[in-house]
C-alpha positions as CSV (number, residue, x, y, z in Angstrom):
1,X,0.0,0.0,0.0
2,X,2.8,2.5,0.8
3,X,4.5,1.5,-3.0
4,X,1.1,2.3,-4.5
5,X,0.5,5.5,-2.1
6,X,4.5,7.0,-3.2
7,X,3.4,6.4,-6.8
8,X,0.5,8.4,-6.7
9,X,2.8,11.3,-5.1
10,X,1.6,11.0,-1.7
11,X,4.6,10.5,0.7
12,X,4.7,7.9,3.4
13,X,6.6,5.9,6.5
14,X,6.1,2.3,6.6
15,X,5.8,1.4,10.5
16,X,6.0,-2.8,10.0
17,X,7.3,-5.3,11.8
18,X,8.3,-7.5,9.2
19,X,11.3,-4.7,7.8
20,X,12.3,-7.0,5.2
21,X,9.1,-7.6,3.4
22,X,8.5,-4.1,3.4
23,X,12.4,-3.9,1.9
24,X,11.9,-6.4,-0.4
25,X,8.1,-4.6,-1.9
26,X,10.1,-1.4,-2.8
27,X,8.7,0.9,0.1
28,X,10.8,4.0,0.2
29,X,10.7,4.8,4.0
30,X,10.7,2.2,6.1
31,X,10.5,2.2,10.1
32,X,10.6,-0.7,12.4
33,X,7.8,-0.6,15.2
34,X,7.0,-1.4,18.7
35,X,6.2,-5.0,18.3
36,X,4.4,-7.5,16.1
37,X,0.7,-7.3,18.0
38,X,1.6,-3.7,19.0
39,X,3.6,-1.4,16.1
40,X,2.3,2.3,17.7
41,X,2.3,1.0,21.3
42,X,2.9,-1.4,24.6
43,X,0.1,-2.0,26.3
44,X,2.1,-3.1,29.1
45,X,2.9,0.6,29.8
46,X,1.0,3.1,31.9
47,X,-1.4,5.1,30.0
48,X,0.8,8.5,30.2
49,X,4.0,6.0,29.3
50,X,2.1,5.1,26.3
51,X,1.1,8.2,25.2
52,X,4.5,8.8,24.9
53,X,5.7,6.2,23.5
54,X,3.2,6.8,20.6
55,X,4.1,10.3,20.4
56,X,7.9,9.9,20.1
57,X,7.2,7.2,17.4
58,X,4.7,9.3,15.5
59,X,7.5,12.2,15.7
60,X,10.0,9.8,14.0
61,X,7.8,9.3,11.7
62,X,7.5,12.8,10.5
63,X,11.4,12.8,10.8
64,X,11.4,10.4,8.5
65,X,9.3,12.4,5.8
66,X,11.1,15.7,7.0
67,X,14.4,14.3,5.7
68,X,13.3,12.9,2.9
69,X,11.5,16.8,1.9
70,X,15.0,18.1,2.4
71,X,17.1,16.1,0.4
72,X,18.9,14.7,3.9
């Protein structure tokens, strides 16, 4: 889905799991998550813990597509 969203000119992060797969499809930006039942969070964590554990994933993320807009 990423492949086909970056071909119509919409930019995205792949957050998977299963990093090679995603590697071996083409995707352009790739990002490991949490864990496989889990990629945005650990429900094993508090609810504030999670919340920012979400957050600072979502922020790499954008990173990820911020770097990418400035040629980095």
């Amino acid at each position: 889905m990423a492949k086909e969203l970056e071909r119509a000119g919409i930019p995205t992060v792949h957050v998977t799991n299963l990093v090679s797969v995603s590697e071996n499809t083409g995707a352009k930006r790739i990002m490991a998550g949490r864990a496989i039942p889990h990629v945005f969070g650990d429900p094993a964590l508090g609810e504030q813990e999670e919340r920012q554990l979400r957050r600072r994933l979502v922020e790499q993320a954008l990173d990820m597509l911020r770097e990418q807009e400035s040629g980095s």
